[in-house]
C-alpha positions as MATLAB code, in Angstrom:
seq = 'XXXXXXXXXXXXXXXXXXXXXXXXXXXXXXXXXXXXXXXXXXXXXXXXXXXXXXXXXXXXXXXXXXXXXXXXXXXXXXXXXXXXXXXXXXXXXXXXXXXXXXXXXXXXXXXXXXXXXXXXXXXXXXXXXXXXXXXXXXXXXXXXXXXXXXXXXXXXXXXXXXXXXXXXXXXXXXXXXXXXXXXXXXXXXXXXXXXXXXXXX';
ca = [
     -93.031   62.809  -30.294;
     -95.129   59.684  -29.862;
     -93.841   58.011  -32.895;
     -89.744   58.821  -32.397;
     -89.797   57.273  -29.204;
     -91.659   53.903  -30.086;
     -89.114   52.710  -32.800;
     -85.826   53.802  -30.538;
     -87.348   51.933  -27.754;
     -88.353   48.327  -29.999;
     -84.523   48.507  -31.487;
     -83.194   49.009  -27.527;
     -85.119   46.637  -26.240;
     -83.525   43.600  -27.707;
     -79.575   44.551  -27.966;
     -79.972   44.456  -23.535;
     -82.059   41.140  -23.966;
     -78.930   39.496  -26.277;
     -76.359   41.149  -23.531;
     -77.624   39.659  -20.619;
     -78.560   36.184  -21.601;
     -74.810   35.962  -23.061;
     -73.984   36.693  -19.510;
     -76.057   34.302  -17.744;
     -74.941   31.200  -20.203;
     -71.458   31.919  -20.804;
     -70.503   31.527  -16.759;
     -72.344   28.417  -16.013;
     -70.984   26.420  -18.764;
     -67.431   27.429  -17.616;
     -67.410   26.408  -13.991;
     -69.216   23.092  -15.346;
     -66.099   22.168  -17.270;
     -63.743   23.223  -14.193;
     -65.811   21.254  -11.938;
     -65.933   18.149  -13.967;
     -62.412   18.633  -15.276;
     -61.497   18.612  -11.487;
     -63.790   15.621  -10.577;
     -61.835   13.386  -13.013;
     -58.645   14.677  -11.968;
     -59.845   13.850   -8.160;
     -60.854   10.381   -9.308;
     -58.105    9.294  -11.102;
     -55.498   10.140   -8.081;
     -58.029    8.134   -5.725;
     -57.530    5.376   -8.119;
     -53.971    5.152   -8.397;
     -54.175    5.142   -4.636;
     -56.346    2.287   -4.474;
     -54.481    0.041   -6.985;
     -50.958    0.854   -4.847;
     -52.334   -0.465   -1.481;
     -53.639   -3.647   -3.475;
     -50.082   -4.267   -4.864;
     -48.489   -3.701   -1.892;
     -50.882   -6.170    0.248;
     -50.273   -8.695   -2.788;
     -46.535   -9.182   -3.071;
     -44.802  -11.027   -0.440;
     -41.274  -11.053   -0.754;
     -39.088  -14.150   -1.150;
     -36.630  -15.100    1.151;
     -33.090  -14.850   -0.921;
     -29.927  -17.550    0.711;
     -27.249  -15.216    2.428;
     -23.523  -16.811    1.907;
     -22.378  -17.875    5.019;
     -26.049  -18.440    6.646;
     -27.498  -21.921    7.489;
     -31.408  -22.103    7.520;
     -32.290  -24.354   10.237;
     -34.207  -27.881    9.818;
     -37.955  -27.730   10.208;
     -38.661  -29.602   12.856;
     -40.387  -32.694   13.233;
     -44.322  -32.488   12.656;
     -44.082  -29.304   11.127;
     -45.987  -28.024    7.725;
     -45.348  -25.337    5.751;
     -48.934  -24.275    6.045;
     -49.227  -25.277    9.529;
     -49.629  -22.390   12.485;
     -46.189  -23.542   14.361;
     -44.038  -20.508   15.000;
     -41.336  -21.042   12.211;
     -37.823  -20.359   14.124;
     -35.688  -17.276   13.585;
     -32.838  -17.803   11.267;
     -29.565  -18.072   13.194;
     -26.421  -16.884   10.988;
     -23.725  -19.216   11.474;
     -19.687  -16.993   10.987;
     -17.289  -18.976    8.850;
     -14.227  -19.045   10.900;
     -11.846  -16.188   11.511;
      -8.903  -17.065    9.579;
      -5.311  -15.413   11.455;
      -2.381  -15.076    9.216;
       0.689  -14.975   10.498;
       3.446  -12.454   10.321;
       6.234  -13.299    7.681;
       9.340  -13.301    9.087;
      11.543  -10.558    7.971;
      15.288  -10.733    7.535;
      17.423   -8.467    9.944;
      20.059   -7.224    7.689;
      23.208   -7.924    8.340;
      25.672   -5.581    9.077;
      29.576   -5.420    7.437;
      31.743   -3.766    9.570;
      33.998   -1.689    7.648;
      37.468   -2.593    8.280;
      40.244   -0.759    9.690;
      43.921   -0.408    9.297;
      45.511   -1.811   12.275;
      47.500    0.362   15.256;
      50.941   -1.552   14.915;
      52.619   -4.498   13.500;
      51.928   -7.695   14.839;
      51.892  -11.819   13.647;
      49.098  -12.117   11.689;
      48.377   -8.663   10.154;
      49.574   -7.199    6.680;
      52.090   -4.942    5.752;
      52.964   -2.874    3.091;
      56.545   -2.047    2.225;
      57.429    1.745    2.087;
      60.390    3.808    2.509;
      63.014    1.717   -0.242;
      62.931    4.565   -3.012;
      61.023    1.874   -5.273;
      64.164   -0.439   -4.858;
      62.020   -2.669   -2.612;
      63.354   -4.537    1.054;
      65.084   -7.462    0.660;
      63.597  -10.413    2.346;
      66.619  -12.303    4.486;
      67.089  -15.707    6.139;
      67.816  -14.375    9.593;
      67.271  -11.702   11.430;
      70.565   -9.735   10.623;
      72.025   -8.154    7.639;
      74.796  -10.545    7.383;
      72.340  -13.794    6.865;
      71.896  -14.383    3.110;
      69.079  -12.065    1.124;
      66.528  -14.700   -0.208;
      64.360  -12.227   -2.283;
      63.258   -8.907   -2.791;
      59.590   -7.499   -1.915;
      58.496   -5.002   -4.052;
      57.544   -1.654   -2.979;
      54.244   -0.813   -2.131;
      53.431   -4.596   -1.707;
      51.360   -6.487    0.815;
      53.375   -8.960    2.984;
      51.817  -10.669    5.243;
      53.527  -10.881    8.939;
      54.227  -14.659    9.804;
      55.917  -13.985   13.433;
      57.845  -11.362   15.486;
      59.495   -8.887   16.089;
      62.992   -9.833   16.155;
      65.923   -7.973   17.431;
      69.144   -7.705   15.217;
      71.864  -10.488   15.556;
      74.152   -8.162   14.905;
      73.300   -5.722   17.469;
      72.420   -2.754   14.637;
      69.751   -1.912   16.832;
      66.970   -3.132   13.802;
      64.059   -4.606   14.472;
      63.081   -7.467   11.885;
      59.359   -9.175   11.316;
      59.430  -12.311    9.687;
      57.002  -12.037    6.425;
      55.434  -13.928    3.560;
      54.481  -11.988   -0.012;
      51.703  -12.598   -2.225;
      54.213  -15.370   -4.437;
      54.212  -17.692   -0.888;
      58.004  -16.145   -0.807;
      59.433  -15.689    3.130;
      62.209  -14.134    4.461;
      63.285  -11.629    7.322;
      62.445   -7.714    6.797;
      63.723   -4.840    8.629;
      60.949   -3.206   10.656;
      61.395    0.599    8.884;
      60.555    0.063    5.897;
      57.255   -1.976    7.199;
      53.488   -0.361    7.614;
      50.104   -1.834    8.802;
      47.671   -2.216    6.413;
      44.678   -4.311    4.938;
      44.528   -7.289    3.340;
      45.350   -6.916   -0.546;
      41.438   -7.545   -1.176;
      40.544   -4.511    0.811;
      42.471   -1.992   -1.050;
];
């Protein structure tokens, strides 16, 4: 019984040596390399902190020339390095320029025209009523005074002066007219209209 025991003991003996020094190594060395891995990490952030406040304090920034702004004159005495107050830049406006309105056209009105109410000097006429055998254009008011032309029908006359009543007491009523040849004569009142001027129709 001695002798079984002895060897089962030497082999055991070992295998729990080999377990727990691979335990107490293998932890150590890993926190090591997290702790230092971390220290760098810790450092290099500190670092970039460092070297950004140092740039910062370093650059001073230039003064760029605003259009429209006039730096002032030094004045008199005064250094650039010196320890006067330097005076605060005072921008000077260009002036306001006001443009004035343009002046728009009112637009001018045309009135339409109108055919006039009645017969009267100095309005046209046109001749109606003579079955296309037109009126004939006399030298006095009466139809026994010689016939000097004919005005078409449905032609502008224009009305020189009257109205007339017949010499002959025929109870007409005659307007004394020109046509568009510069032709006058007298013309019996029915077969007369009002109506625009020829360059109106």
């Amino acid at each position: 019984m001695a002798d079984w025991n002895q060897p089962t003991r030497r082999t055991r003996r070992p295998r729990r040596l080999e377990e727990v020094n691979s335990v107490e190594v293998g932890f150590p060395i890993a926190w090591v390399l997290i702790g230092a891995l971390s220290g760098l990490i810790v450092i290099g952030l500190v670092g970039l902190g460092v070297l950004n406040i140092v740039r910062k304090q370093s650059i001073t920034p230039t003064p760029t020339a605003i259009a429209g702004v006039v730096p002032p004159e030094p004045a008199a005495g005064a250094t650039p390095g010196g320890d006067q107050a330097v005076p605060e830049l005072t921008p000077t406006l260009p002036p306001v320029v006001t443009l004035e309105p343009t002046p728009t056209s009112t637009p001018t009105v045309t009135p339409v025209p109108t055919v006039p109410a009645a017969l009267a000097p100095d309005v046209y006429a046109r001749v109606v009523g003579t079955d296309a055998a037109g009126v004939s254009m006399r030298a006095g008011p009466g139809t026994n005074n010689a016939r000097l032309h004919v005005a078409a029908e449905d032609s502008i006359v224009f009305i020189v002066r009257g109205p007339e009543a017949d010499e002959n007491q025929e109870g007409y009523v005659w307007w004394y007219i020109r046509d568009q040849d510069n032709n006058e004569g007298w013309v019996v009142q029915d077969f007369l209209e009002p109506s625009l001027p020829p360059d109106v129709q």
